[in-house]
C-alpha positions in Angstrom: 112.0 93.7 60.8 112.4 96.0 57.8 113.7 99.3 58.2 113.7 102.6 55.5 117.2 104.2 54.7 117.6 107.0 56.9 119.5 108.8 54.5 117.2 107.7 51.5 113.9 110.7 50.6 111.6 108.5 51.7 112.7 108.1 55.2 111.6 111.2 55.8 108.2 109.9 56.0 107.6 110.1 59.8 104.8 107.5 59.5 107.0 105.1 58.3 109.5 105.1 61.1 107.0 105.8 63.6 105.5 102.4 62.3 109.1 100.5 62.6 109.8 101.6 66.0 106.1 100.2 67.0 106.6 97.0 65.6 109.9 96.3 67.6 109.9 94.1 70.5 108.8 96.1 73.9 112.1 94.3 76.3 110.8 96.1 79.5 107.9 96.6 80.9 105.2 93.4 82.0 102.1 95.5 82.5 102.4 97.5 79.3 103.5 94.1 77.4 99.9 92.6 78.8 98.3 95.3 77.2 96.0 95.9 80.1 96.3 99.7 79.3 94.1 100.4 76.2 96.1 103.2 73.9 93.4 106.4 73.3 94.5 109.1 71.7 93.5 112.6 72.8 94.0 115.9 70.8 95.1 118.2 74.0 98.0 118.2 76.8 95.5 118.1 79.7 93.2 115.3 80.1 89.7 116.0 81.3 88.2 112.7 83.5 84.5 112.9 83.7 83.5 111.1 87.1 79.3 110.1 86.5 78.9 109.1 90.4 75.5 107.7 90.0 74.1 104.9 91.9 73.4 101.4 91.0 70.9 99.7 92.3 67.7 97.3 91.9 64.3 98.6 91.6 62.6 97.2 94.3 59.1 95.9 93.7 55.5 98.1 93.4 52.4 97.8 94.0 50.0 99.0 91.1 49.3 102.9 91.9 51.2 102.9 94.2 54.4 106.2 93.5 57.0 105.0 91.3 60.9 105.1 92.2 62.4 108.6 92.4 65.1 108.6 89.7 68.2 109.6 91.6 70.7 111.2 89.0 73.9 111.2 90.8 76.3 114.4 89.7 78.8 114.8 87.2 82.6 115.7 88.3 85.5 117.1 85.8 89.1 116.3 86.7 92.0 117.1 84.7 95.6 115.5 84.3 98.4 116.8 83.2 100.1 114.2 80.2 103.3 113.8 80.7 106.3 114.6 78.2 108.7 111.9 77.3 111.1 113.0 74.4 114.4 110.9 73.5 116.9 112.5 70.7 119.7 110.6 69.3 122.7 111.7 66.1 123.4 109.2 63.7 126.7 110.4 62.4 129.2 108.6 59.2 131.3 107.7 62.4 129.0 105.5 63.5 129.3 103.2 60.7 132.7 104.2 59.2 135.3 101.4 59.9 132.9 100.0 62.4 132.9 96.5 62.1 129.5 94.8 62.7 129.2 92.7 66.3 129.7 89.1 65.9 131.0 89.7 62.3 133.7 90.4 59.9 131.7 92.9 57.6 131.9 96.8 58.2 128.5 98.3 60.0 125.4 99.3 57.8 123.1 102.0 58.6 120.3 100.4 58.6 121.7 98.3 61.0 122.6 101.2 63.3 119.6 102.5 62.8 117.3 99.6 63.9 120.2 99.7 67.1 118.9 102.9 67.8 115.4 102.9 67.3 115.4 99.8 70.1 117.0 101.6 72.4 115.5 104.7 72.3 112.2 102.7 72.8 113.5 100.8 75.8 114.0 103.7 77.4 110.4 105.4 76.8 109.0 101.9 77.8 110.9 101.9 81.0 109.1 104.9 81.6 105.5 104.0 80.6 106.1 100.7 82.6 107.0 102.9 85.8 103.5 104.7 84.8 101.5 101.9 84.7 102.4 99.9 87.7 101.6 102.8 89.8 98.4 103.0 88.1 97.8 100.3 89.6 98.4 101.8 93.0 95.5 104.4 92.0 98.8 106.6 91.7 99.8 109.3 88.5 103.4 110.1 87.8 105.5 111.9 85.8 108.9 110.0 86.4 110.8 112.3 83.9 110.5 115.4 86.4 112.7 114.2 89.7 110.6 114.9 92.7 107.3 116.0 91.1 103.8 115.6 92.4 102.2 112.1 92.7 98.4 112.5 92.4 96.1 109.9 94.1 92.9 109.0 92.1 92.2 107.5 95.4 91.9 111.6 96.8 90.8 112.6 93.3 87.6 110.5 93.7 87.3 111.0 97.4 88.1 107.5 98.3 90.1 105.3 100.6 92.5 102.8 99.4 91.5 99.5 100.4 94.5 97.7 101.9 94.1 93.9 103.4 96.4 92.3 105.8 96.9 88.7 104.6 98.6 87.8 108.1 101.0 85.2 106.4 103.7 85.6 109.0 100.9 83.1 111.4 101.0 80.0 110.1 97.2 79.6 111.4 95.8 82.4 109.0 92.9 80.9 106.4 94.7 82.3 103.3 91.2 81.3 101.5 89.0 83.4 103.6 91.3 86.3 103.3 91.0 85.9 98.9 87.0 85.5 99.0 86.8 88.7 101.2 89.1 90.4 98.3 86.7 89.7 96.2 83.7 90.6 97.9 85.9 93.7 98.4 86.4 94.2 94.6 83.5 92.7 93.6 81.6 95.7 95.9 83.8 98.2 94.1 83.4 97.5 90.3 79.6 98.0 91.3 78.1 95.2 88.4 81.0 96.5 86.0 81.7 93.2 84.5 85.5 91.9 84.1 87.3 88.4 83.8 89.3 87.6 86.0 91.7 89.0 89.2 95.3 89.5 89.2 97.9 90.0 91.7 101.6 91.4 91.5 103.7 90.6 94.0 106.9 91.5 95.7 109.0 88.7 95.9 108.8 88.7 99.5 105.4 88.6 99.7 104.9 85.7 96.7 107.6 83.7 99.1 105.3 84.0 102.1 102.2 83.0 100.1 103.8 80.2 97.9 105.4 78.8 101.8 102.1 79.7 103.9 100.8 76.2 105.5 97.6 76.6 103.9 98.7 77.2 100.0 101.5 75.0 100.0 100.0 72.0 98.9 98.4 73.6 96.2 101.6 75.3 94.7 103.1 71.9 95.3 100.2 70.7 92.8 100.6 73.6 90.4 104.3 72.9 90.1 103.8 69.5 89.9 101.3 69.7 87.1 102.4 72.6 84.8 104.9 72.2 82.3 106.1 75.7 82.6 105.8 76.3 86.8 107.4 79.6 86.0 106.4 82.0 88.6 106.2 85.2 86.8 103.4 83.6 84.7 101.1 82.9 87.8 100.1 80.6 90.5 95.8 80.7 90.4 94.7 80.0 94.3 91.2 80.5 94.8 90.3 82.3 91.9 93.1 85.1 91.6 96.2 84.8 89.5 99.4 85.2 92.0 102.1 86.4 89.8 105.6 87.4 91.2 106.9 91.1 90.3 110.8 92.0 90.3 110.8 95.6 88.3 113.0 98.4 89.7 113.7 101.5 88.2 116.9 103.4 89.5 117.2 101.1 92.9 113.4 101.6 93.8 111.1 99.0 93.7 107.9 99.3 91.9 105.6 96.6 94.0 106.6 97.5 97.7 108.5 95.8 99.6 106.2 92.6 101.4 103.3 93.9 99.5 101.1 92.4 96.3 98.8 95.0 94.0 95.6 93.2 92.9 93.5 94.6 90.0 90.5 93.3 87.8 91.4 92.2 84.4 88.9 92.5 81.5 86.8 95.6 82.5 86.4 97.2 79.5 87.7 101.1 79.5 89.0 100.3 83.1 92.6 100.8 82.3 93.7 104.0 79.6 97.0 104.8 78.4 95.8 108.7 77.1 98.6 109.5 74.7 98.9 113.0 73.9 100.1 115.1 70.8 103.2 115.3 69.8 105.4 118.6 70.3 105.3 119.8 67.1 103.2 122.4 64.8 102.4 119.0 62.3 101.3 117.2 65.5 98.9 120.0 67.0 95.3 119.4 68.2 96.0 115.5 66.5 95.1 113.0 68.4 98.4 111.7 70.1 100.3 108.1 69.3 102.7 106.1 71.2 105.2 106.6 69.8 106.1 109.7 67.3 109.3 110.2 65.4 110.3 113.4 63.4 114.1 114.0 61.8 116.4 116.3 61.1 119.1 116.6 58.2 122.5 118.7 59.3 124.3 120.3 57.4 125.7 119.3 54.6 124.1 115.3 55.0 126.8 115.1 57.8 124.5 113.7 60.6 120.8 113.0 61.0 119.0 113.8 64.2 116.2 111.6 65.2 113.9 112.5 67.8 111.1 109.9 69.3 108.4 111.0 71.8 105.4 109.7 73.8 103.1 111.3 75.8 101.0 108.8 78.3 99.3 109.3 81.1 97.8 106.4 82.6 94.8 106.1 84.2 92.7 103.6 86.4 89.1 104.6 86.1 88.0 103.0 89.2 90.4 103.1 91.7 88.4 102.0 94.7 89.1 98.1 93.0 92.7 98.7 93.8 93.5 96.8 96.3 96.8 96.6 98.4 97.8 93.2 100.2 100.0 92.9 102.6 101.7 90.1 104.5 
């Protein structure tokens, strides 16, 4: 990766870093590294959710002359969110680099160097926070977990529905674990109401993955997977009667982000399910713009002595249709 010179007049060019701190690698965060969140920008701080709750359903057949089917037109419903802020600000300063050797070398420490140091890290820690974002997205859940202790809004209450949660009864060693996966689906299948996606997922606790891998009635068949897959590793999946079982170990500050016992199970492949709304960033340049991941302004001090940098994002993720959210427990 190729970074500009801080110090150098075209750094300046906010585009251009913006562009190198998008290209480096995201080290945190599995559900925004799957990109099941699609990135839309949106010009305000609030986001407006239009709910269309019309109903689906076949035209049943008519006799010639006979009155046709009354068009039912469902209502409209306007929610809004508010995004959520995520600044970072760092100082590269001469002392950074001045009679700093370089790790793992005898040569002195180059800006550019430093700088691509920085960058990373001040992405890790805005990806931490969009990863804490998303996975409760996928408990029909909206946080904002830069403001200790502020609301969490339920799209489940927002759309005046019940979460679906399914007792998997692993702890009897008589349960069908089959059965209980085809009524998931019926379950989600009856939620996504013909909305067409491509296949099922399923993060789990490492408690409850344990239980399911060691249930008598999967056994065997992780005993095949293992047996048969190169790679067995059980972050990327275990499929079991036709959802992917994938094992989830993020915390964030001691607290876990799958519950305890507990597996979050989603659709994958809807399109427009799953938004990442960025909004703009918090400056007079950035106003009314449509927002980006990731935005990065500077700042000369006096006299060249230090250079401020200041990255932001501005997501708020969203699940669309929460009622295919499913919680399973063991």
């Amino acid at each position: 990766m190729t970074f500009p010179n801080l110090f150098s007049a075209d750094a300046w060019e906010n585009a251009v870093l913006a562009a190198a701190i998008e290209n480096l690698p995201i080290q945190y965060g599995r559900v925004i590294q799957s990109g099941l969140f699609r990135v839309e920008g949106i010009d305000t701080t609030v986001a407006l959710i239009e709910e269309y709750a019309g109903t689906l359903a076949a035209l049943p057949h008519k006799v010639r002359g006979e009155a046709a089917t009354k068009n039912r037109r469902g209502s409209r419903t306007l929610r809004s969110f508010d995004v959520p802020h995520i600044p970072v600000e760092d100082t590269v300063q001469p002392g950074d680099i001045q009679n700093v050797r370089a790790f793992g070398s005898m040569s002195g420490e180059t800006l550019l160097a430093k700088q691509a140091k920085i960058l990373q890290q001040m992405r890790n820690k805005i990806d931490i926070s969009r990863e804490v974002m998303a996975v409760h997205a996928l408990a029909g859940l909206v946080v904002d977990p830069t403001v200790p202790g502020s609301p969490v809004k339920s799209l489940h209450t927002e759309f005046g529905e019940t979460e679906t949660v399914q007792d998997f009864v692993l702890d009897n060693s008589a349960t069908i674990v089959a059965d209980k996966c085809h009524i998931l689906l019926d379950s989600m299948d009856d939620a996504m109401k013909n909305w067409a996606f491509n296949e099922v997922v399923a993060y789990c606790s490492p408690e409850f993955f344990r239980a399911f891998i060691s249930h008598a009635s999967v056994l065997d068949a992780y005993k095949y997977h293992t047996a048969n897959v190169l790679d067995a590793d059980r972050r990327k999946g275990f499929p079991f009667c036709g959802i992917r079982w994938i094992q989830y170990h993020g915390s964030v500050g001691g607290n876990r982000l799958i519950e305890q016992n507990a597996a979050r199970v989603f659709p994958v492949g809807a399109p427009d399910m799953f938004s990442e709304l960025q909004a703009p960033a918090n400056n007079v340049n950035d106003a009314n713009k449509p927002g980006k991941v990731f935005n990065v302004t500077t700042e000369t001090l006096k006299h060249s002595g230090a250079v401020e940098i200041r990255v932001e994002s501005n997501p708020l993720m969203l699940c669309k249709r929460p009622k295919a959210l499913i919680k399973v427990t063991i």
